[in-house]
C-alpha atoms as one frame of an Amber mdcrd trajectory, in Angstrom:
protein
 177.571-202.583 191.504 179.843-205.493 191.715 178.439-209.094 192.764 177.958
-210.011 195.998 180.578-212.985 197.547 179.194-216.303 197.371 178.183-215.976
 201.350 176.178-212.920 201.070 174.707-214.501 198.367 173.807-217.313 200.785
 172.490-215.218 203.408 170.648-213.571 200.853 169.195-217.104 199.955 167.981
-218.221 203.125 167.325-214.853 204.645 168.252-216.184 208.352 171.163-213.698
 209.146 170.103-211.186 206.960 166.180-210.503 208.651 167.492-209.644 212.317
 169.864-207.325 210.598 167.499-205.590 208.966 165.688-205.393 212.109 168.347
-203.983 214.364 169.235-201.239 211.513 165.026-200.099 211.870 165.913-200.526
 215.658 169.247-198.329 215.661 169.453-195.818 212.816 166.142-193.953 213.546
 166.764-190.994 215.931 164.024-190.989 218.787 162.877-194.304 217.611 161.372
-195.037 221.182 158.991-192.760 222.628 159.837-191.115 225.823 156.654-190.244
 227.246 153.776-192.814 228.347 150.514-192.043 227.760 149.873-189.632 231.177
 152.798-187.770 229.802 151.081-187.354 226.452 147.699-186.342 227.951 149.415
-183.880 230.246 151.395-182.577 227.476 147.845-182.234 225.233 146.583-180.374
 228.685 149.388-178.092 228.373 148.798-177.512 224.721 145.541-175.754 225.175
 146.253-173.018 227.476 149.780-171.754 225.518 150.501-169.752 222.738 150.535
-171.028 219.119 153.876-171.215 218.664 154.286-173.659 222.194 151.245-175.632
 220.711 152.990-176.719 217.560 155.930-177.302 219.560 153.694-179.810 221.991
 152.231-181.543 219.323 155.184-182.358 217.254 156.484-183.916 220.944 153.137
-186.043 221.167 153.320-187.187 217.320 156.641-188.484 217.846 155.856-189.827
 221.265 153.314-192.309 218.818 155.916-193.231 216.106 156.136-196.891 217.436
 152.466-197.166 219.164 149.611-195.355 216.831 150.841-194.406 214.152 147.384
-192.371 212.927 147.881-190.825 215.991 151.035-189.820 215.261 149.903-188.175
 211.832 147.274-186.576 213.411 149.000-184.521 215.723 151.572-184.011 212.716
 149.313-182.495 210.792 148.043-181.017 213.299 151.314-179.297 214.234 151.676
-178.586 210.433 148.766-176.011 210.175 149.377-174.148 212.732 153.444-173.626
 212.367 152.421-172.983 208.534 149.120-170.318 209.878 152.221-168.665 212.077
 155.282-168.910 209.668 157.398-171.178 212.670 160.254-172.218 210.776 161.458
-174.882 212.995 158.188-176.422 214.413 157.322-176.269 210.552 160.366-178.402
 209.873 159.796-180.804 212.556 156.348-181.488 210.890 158.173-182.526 207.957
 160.430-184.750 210.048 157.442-186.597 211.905 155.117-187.160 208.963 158.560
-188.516 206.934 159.348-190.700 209.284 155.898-191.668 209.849 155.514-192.775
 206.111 158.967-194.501 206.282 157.748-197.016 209.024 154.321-197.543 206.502
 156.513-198.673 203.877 155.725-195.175 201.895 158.964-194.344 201.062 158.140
-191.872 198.446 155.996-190.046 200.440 159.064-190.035 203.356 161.406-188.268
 200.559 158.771-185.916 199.865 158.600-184.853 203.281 162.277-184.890 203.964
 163.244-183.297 201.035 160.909-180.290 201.915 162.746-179.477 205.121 166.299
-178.919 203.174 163.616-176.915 200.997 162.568-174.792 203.311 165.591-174.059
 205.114 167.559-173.342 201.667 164.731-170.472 200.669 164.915-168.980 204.929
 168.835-168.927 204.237 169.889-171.154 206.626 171.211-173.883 204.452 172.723
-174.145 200.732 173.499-178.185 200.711 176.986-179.271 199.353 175.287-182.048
 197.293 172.337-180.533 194.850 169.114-182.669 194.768 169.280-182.688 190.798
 171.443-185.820 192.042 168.949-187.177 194.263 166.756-186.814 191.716 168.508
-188.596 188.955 167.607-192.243 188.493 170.928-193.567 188.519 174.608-192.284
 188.951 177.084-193.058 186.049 180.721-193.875 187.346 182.027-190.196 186.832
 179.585-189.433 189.785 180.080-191.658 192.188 184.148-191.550 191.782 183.530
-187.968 193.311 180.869-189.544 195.592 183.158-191.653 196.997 186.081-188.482
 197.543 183.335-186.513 199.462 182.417-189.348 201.515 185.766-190.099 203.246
 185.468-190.502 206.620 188.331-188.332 207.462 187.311-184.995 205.373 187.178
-181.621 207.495 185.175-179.453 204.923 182.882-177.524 206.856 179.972-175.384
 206.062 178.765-171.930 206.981 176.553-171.722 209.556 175.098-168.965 211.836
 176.031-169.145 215.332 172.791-168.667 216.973 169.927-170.682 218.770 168.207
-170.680 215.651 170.334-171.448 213.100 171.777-174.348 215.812 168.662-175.973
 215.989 167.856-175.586 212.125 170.911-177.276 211.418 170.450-180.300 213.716
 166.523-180.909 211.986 168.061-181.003 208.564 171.266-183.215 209.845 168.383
-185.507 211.019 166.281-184.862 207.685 169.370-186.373 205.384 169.925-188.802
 208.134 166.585-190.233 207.162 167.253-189.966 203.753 170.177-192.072 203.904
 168.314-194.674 205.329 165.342-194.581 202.679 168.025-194.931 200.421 169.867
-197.696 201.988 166.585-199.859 202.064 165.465-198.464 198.639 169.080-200.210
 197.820 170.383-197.081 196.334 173.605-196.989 198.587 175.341-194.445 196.495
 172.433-191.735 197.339 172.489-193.108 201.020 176.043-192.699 201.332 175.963
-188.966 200.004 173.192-188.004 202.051 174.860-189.378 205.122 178.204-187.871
 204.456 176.277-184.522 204.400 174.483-184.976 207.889 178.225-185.818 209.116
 179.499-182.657 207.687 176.652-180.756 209.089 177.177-182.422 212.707 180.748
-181.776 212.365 180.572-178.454 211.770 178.391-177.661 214.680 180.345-179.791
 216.994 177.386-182.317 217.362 179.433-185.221 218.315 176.788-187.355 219.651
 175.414-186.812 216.128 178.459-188.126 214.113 178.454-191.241 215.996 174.693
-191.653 215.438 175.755-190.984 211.724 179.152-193.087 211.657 176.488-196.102
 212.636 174.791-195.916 209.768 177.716-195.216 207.184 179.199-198.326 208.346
 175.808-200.075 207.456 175.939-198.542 203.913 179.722-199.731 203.253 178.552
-203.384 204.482 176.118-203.148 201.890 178.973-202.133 199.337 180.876-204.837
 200.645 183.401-202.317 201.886 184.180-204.446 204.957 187.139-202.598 206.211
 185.174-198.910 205.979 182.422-200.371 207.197 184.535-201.526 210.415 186.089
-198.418 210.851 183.224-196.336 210.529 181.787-198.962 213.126 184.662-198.388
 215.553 184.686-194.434 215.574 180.851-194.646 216.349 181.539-196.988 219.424
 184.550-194.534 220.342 182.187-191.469 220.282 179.934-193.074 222.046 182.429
-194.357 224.608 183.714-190.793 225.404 180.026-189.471 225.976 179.264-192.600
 227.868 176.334-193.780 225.990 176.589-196.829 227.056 172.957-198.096 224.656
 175.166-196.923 222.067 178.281-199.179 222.840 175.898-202.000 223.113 174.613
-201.103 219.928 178.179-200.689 218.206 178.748-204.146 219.539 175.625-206.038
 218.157 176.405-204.089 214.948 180.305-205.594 214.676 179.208-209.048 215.474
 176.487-209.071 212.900 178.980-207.741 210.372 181.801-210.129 211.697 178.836
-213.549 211.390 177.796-212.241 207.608 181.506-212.658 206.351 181.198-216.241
 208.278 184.211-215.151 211.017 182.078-216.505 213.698 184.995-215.793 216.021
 185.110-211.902 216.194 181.428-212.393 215.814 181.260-214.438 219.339 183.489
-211.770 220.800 181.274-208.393 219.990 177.756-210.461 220.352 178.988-211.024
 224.127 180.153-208.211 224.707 177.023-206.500 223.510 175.227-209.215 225.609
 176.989-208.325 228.755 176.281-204.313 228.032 172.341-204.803 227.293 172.358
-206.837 230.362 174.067-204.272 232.373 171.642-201.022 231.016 168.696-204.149
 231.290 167.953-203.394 227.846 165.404-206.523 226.999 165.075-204.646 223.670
 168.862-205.431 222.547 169.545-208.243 225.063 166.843-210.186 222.752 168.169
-208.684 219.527 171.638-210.214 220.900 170.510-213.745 222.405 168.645-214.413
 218.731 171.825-213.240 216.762 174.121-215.229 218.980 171.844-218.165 218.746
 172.327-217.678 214.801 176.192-217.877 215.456 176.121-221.090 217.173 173.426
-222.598 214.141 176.262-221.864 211.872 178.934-223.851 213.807 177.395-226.507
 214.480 176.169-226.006 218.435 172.911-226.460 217.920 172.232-227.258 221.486
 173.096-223.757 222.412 171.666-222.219 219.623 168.686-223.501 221.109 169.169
-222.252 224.524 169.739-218.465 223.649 166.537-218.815 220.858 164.681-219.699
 223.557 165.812-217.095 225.944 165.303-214.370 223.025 161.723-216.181 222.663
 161.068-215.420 226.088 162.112-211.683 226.232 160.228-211.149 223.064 157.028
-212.743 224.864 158.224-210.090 227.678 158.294-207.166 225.621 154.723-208.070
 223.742 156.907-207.619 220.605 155.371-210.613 217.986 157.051-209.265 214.840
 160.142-210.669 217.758 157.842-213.550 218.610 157.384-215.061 214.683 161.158
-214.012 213.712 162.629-216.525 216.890 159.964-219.140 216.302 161.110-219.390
 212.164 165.449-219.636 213.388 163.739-222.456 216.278 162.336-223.608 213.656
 165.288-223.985 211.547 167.418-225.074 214.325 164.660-227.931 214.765 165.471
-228.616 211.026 168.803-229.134 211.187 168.902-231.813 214.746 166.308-233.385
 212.618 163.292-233.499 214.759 161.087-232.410 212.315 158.099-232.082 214.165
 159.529-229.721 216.407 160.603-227.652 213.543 156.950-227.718 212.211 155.305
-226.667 215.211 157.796-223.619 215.265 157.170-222.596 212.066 153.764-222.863
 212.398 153.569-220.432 215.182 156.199-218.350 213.481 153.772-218.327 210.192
 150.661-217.673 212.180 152.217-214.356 213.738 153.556-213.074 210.569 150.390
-213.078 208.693 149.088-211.585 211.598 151.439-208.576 211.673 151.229-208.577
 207.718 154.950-209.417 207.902 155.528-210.856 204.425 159.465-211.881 204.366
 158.612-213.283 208.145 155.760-215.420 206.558 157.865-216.097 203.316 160.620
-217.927 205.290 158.688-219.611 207.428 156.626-221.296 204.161 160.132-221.482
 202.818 160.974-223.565 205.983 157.799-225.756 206.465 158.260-226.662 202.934
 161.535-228.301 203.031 160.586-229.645 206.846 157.152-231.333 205.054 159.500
-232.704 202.118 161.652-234.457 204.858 158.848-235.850 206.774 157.644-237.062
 203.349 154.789-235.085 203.096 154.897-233.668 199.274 151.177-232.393 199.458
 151.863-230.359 202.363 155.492-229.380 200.906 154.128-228.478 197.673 150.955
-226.190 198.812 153.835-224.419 201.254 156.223-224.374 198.423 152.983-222.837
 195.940 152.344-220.488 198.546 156.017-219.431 199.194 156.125-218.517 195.857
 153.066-216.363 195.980 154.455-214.424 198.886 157.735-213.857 197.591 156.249
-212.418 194.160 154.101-210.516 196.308 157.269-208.908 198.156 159.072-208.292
 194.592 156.274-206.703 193.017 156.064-204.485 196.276 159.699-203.365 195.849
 159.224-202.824 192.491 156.600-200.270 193.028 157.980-199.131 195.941 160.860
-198.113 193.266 158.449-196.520 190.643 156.932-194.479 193.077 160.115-193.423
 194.519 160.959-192.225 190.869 157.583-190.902 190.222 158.094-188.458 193.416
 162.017-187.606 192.660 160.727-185.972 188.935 157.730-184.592 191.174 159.852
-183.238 193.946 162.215-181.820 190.994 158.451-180.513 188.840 157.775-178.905
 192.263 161.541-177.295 193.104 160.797-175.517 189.382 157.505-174.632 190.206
 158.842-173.182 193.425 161.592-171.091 191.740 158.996-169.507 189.309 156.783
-168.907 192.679 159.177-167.210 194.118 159.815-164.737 190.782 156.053-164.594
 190.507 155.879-163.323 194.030 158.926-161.246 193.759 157.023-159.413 190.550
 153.514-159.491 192.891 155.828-157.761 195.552 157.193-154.995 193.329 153.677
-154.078 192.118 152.499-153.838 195.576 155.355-151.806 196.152 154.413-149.094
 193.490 151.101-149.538 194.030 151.831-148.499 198.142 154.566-145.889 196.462
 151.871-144.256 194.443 149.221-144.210 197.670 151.539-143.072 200.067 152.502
-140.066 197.366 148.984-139.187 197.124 148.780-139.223 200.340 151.468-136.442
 200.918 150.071-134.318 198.084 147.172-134.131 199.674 148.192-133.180 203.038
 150.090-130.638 201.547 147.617-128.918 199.715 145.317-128.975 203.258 148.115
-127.840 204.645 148.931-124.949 202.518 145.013-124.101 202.459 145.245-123.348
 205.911 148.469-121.651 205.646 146.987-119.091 203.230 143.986-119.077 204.809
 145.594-117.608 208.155 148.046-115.662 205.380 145.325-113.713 204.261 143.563
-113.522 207.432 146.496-111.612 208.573 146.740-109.446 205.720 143.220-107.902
 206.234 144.060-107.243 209.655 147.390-105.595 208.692 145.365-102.957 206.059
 143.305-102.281 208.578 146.007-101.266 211.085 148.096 -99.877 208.525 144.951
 -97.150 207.898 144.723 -96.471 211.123 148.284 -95.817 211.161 148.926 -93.747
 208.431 146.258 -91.205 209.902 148.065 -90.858 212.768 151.755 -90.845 210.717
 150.206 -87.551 208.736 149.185 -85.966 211.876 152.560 -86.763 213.236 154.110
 -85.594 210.121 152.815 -82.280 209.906 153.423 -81.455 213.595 157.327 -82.840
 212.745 157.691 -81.073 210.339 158.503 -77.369 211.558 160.835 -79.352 213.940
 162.879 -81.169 211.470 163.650 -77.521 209.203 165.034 -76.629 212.658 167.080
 -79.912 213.363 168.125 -79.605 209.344 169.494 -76.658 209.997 171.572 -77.572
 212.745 172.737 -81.006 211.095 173.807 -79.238 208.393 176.068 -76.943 210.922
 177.393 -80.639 212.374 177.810 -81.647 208.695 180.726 -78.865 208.395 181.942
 -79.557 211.867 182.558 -83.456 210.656 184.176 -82.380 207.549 186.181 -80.268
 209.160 187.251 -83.026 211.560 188.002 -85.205 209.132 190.235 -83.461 207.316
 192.428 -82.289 210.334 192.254 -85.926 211.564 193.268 -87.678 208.548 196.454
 -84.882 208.083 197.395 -86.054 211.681 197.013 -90.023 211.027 199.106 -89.468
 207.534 202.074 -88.427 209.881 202.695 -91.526 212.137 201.744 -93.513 208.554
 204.590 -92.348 206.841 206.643 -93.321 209.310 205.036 -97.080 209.437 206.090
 -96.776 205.139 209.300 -95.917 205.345 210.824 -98.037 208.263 208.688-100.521
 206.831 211.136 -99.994 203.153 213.796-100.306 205.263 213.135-103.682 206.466
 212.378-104.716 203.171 215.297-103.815 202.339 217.294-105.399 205.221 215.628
-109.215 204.855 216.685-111.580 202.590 214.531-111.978 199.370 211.737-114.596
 199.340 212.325-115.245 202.996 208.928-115.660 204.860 210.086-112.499 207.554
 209.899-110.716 203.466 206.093-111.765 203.222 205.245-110.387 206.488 206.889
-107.210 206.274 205.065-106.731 202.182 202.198-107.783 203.644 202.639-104.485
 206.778 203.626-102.580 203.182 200.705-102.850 201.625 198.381-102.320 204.467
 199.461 -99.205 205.139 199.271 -98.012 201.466 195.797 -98.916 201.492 195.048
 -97.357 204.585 196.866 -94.637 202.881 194.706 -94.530 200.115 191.828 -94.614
 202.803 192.605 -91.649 203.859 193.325 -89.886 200.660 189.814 -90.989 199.800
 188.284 -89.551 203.519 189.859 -86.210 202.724 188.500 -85.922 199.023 184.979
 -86.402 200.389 185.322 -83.782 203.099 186.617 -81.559 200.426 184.104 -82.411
 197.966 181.153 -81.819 200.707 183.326 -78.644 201.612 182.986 -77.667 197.584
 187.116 -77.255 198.036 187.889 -79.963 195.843 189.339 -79.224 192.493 189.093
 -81.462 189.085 192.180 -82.106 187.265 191.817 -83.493 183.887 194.229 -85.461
 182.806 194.447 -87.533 179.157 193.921 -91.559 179.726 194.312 -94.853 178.090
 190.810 -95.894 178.176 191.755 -99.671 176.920
């Protein structure tokens, strides 16, 4: 990555603009980041929850765990987990996802950014083995530890802004709402990246939550995204992408009239605008986002504003006002009950104080400023507040005081260091376990595939068992009734032929008499037939030889020539029929005479 300019590096230095913008990208870029139920809500919801199905109950408590992002946060991992187990015990996809999302999310505001990954790495998991989802971007890339120049060249070409590539996506309920948990999932990865300072993964993570928003016509959703691609390119010092990704985010939002979203846009330009020290354009968006949050009576950004504003006017010069909206910030931050708010205002008083010289003022801000942050645990709060009661002490020619604040500045600043550092090994210890894990999920699957098969043949081998036997029941019984039937059928035949030889030998006398006159009809017949066949020959010969003369009357090989061979030769074999009828009579008559004849018996 190239330097930074010579003002980031001062911001970087002093950490007074730099803080509240880390503060407003926790307070924008996380979806759902403010609950929307209160806690009679939540217990009614928990009422619900016990007299529905399973499937509605993990579906209730993934609402109540992210109803506690921002208030309990064991509470909010409770009913995660809780949600978990039973989507997992009942194979629900989505609610199974949405686990995933809460407990990531849950880990990314404890600082456990490894453990966040995990968990948001599992959902693209799980949806890429249900066949939902087969990402653009493999994770062997998340997974690497850096990205060599090759790589992020064609990074940067699937990142543009303007890119239609779409995806394939399945145009149900389902699949919709699949789609917009794993947008969300890389959405948070992004971010993780972004404060893990690895903008290259950030970028390519929030590219593909665009793509995937895009695709499905989730608008809102790109201009949620667009936010927080402009963030990345400020931290690439990409000023003029970041402002344009900035802009098409506040359009979005301006067409679906999400007016917190404008306001948000705003605050966002004006903090970019003050960090490049054009304190003009940054006046102009800070009032304007002003003017929104006061209009939606958002005390949440209005303070956000008032402090950033009051940063604008400590870097002209107009201290005096810088004073007056600190104060007002200070007072909607004692409003809201929000101290992190409280210490942040009280450490920029503080170095307004500093600056107009009255030291003790200064010291009694940063005191109060330093006494909240250790409170809240807040270590870059509590590091520039020692940073500032150092050099206030060292003014007011106190060294003793200015070196223990220095000594313990120090301390606290190693302290943060060393927590980023780990934060980083930990990160890479979970990419090469989520990558051990993808493996050992591949062979899994084969394992199960084989474990499938075998139950297979094994049910293959029952169920034709099964069959063999029923058929040798079955074909008991068949013979069973088989030769059940057969006795019966001896018995009656017995009984039968007794009777037949009874029959027969009264018949008999009768059938020499009936022989005797059948063989009288016998000659009758023959006699018939050979006066009737003489008298069919006569009208046959006549069908023969008109027939000849048609034949020879019609063209050759004309199809009128096929019909009348075709009346030719049935009537010669009806000829021959009849040739044959009165050989038999004759034969039966013993009038028919052999003539032998020599042959070719080849």
């Amino acid at each position: 990555m190239a330097n930074f300019p010579n003002n980031i590096l001062k911001v970087l230095k002093n950490g007074v603009l730099y803080l509240p913008f880390l503060l407003s990208l926790l307070l924008f870029n996380s979806f759902d980041s403010k609950s929307q139920y209160d806690s009679k809500s939540i217990d009614s919801l928990l009422n619900v929850a016990k007299g529905v199905n399973e499937k509605e109950q993990a579906s209730i408590y993934n609402k109540v765990s992210r109803a506690y992002w921002h208030s309990s946060v064991d509470s909010s991992k409770k009913y995660a987990n809780t949600a978990y187990s039973i989507a997992e015990k009942g194979n629900f996809l989505i609610e199974r996802m949405k686990a995933h999302n809460n407990l990531g999310v849950i880990s990314d505001l404890q600082g456990e950014y490894s453990n966040a990954l995990q968990n948001y790495f599992r959902i693209i998991e799980i949806a890429k083995q249900s066949g939902y989802f087969n990402p653009d971007v493999s994770n062997s890339f998340f997974y690497s530890t850096r990205s060599t120049p090759s790589e992020f060249d064609s990074i940067q070409r699937v990142v543009s802004l303007h890119e239609n590539d779409t995806i394939d996506t399945e145009q149900d309920k389902k699949s919709l709402a699949v789609k917009k948990i794993i947008a969300n999932a890389y959405v948070n990865i992004g971010i993780v990246y972004g404060r893990l300072s690895q903008y290259e993964k950030s970028l390519v993570s929030l590219n593909q939550s665009f793509r995937i928003r895009q695709n499905t016509n989730d608008e809102v959703g790109m201009g949620v995204v667009l936010f927080n691609i402009g963030t990345v390119y400020i931290r690439l010092q990409q000023l003029d992408l970041a402002r344009s990704a900035y802009q098409q985010s506040i359009a979005i939002r301006q067409k679906f009239k999400d007016y917190t979203g404008i306001a948000n846009g705003y605050l966002a330009m004006g903090q970019l605008f003050m960090m490049y020290e054009n304190y003009d354009s940054a006046s102009f968006y800070l009032n304007r986002a002003r003017n929104a949050y006061e209009d939606l009576n958002n005390k949440h950004g209005l303070a956000l504003t008032k402090t950033t504003i009051g940063e604008v006017y400590g870097e002209t010069g107009e201290l005096q006002k810088a004073l007056t909206h600190l104060n007002q910030a200070l007072l909607l931050r004692k409003e809201l009950r929000d101290r992190e708010g409280v210490a942040l205002v009280n450490v920029k008083t503080g170095k307004i104080y500093y600056d107009l010289n009255e030291f003790s003022n200064a010291v009694k801000s940063y005191e109060i400023g330093l006494r909240v942050a250790k409170d809240l645990e807040n270590k870059s709060i509590v590091s520039e507040a020692l940073r500032g009661l150092a050099l206030t002490y060292e003014k007011q020619g106190n060294t003793n005081a200015s070196y223990e604040a220095f000594k313990e500045y120090h301390q606290v600043f190693n302290e943060i260091n060393d927590k980023k550092y780990n934060s980083t090994i930990a990160e890479f210890q979970t990419l090469f376990k989520l990558d051990l894990m993808s493996k050992e999920n591949d062979l899994l699957r084969k394992n199960n595939e084989i474990n499938r098969l075998a139950l297979d043949k094994k049910q293959s081998v029952q169920r034709l068992l099964i069959i063999i036997v029923l058929i040798v029941f079955l074909s008991s019984i068949a013979l069973l009734f088989l030769y059940r039937s057969i006795v019966k059928a001896n018995k009656k035949l017995k009984t039968l032929n007794l009777e037949l030889e009874n029959r027969v030998n009264e018949k008999t006398s009768d059938l020499r008499e009936a022989l005797s006159i059948a063989q009288e009809s016998n000659d009758l017949k023959n006699s018939f037939l050979s006066n009737i066949s003489h008298e069919i020959r006569t009208p046959l010969n006549g069908i023969m030889g008109f027939t000849s003369l048609l034949a020879s009357e019609i063209p050759a090989n004309s199809e009128g020539q096929r019909y009348v061979q075709e009346v030719n030769n049935s009537s010669n074999r009806l000829m021959h029929l009849l040739n044959n009828l009165i050989d038999f009579s004759r034969i039966e008559s013993s009038g028919f005479r052999m003539k032998f004849a020599p042959c070719n018996i080849a």
